[in-house]
PAPA-629062 format. One line per 2 residues: for each residue x, z, y of C-alpha. Coordinates in steps of 0.5 Angstrom, whole numbers. Each point is the difference from the previous one (the first is absolute). Example, Ala and Ser with C-alpha at 12.3 -4.5 7.8 and 13.67 -1.06 7.14 Angstrom:
% residues 2
25:16:-9; 2:-2:7 .
END
This chain:
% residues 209
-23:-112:-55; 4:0:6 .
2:-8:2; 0:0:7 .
3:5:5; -1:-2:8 .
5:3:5; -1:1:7 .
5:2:4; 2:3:6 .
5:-6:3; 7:0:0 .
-1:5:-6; 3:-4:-5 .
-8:-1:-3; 3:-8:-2 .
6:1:-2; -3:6:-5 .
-6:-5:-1; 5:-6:-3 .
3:5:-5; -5:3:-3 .
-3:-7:-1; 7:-2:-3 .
-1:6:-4; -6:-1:-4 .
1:-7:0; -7:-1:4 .
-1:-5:6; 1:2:8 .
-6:-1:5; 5:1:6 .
2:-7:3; -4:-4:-6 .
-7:4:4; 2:-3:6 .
1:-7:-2; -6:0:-4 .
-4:3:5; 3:-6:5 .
-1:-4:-5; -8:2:-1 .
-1:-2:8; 3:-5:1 .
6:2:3; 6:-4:-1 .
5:3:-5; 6:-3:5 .
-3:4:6; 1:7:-5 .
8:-3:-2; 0:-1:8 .
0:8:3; 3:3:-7 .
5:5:3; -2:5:-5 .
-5:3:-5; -5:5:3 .
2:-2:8; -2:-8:-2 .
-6:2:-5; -4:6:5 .
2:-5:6; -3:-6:-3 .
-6:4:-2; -1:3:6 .
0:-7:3; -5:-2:-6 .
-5:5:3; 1:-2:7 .
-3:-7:-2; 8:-3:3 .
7:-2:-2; 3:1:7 .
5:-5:2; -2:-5:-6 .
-2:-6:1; -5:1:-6 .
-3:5:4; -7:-4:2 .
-1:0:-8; 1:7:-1 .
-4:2:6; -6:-1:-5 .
3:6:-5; -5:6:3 .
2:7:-3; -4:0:-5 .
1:-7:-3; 7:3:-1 .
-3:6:-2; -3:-3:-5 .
4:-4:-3; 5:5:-1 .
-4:4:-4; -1:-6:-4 .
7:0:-1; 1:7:-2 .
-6:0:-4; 2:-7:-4 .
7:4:-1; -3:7:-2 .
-4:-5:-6; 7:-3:-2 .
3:7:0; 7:2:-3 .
2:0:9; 2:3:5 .
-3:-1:7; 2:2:7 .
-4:2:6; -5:-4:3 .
-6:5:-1; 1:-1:-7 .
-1:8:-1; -6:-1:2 .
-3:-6:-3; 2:3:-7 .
-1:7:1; -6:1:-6 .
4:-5:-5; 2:5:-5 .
6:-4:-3; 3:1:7 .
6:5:2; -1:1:8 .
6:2:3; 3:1:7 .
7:0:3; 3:4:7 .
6:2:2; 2:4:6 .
0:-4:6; 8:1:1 .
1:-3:-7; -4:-6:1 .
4:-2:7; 6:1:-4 .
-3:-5:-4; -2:-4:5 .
8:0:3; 2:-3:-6 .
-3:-5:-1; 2:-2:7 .
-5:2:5; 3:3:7 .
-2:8:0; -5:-2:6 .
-4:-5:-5; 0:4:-6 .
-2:7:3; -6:-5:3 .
-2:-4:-7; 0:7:-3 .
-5:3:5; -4:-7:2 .
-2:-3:-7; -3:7:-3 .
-3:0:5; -4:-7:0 .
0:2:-9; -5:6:2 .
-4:-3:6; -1:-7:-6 .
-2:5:-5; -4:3:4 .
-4:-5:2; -1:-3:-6 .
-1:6:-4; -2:5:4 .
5:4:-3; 7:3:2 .
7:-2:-1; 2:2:-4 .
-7:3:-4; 3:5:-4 .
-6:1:-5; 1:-7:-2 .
8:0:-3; 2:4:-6 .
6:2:2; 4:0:8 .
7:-1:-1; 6:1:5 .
6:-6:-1; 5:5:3 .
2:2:-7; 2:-8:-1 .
-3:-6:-3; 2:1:-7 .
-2:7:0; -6:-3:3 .
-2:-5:-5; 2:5:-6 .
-6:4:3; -4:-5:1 .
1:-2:-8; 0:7:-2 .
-7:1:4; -3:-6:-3 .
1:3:-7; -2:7:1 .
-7:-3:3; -1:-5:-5 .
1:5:-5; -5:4:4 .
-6:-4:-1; 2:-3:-7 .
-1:8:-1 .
END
């Protein structure tokens, strides 16, 4: 049975927002911010320093990773202690929250590698949201980013998302082979969530056959 779906996602492609409905949908507890949070929490990092750069889900939570893996917090006066969270301290400890959430089931988890932590796990459902490179900056705009930023965020974090799984994975972003379906979020977020929901029967009825 199918009780846990990660989404990855293209950024500036609704993947959170998509992510928080379907966790409302099934009842089932989101791994998005409550991740992050848990992974500060597990190396030390001060809760207070995650609520101080909160601007908004995917550009806090990529950047605070990022960061994570660079071994620094960059203009925090906590920097001395994270300078002693290496890659692959943070790596690891992701994938214990991922793996813990899994255990639990009954969840939604976004991004973080996650795909690829679960990829042989039977009772998960692995999907991948994109949109067209205009659509993500016209979402980018109304959330308030100037165009010249929008179109940069758009082009910057995909790109750092790839060179992260590449290097920690050895595989491409997005691994094609390891997702059940690829959906375009042009086609709106309500449409989006439907399929996803209708996906997760049809292949949970699959593998019950």
């Amino acid at each position: 049975m199918v009780n846990i779906i990660t989404i990855e996602r293209e950024y500036g492609c609704g993947g959170g927002e998509i992510a928080q409905l379907v966790a409302n949908r099934l009842g089932w507890k989101l791994w998005d911010q409550r991740l992050t949070e848990e992974i500060a929490r597990l190396a030390n990092c001060p809760k207070a320093v995650v609520e101080a750069r909160e601007e908004r889900n995917d550009p806090l939570y990529y950047r605070l990773f990022k960061s994570f893996l660079r071994g620094s917090y960059e203009g925090s006066i906590n920097a001395p202690k994270l300078n002693l969270v290496d890659s692959e301290t943070i790596l690891r400890t992701t994938r214990r929250v991922v793996e813990h959430a899994a255990e639990r089931g009954n969840c939604v988890i976004v991004g973080r590698g996650s795909q690829q932590f679960l990829k042989n796990r039977s009772d998960t459902l692995r999907v991948f949201l994109y949109a067209p490179r205009e659509d993500k900056v016209r979402r980018l705009l109304a959330r308030g980013k100037s165009e010249k930023e929008a179109e940069e965020l758009v082009d910057s974090v995909d790109r750092e998302r790839a060179d992260f799984i590449q290097k920690y994975f050895s595989a491409e972003w997005p691994d094609r082979a390891i997702y059940h379906t690829m959906m375009n979020t042009v086609i709106g977020d309500e449409a989006v969530v439907h399929m996803i929901l209708d996906f997760k029967e049809a292949y949970q009825a699959r593998a019950t056959a």
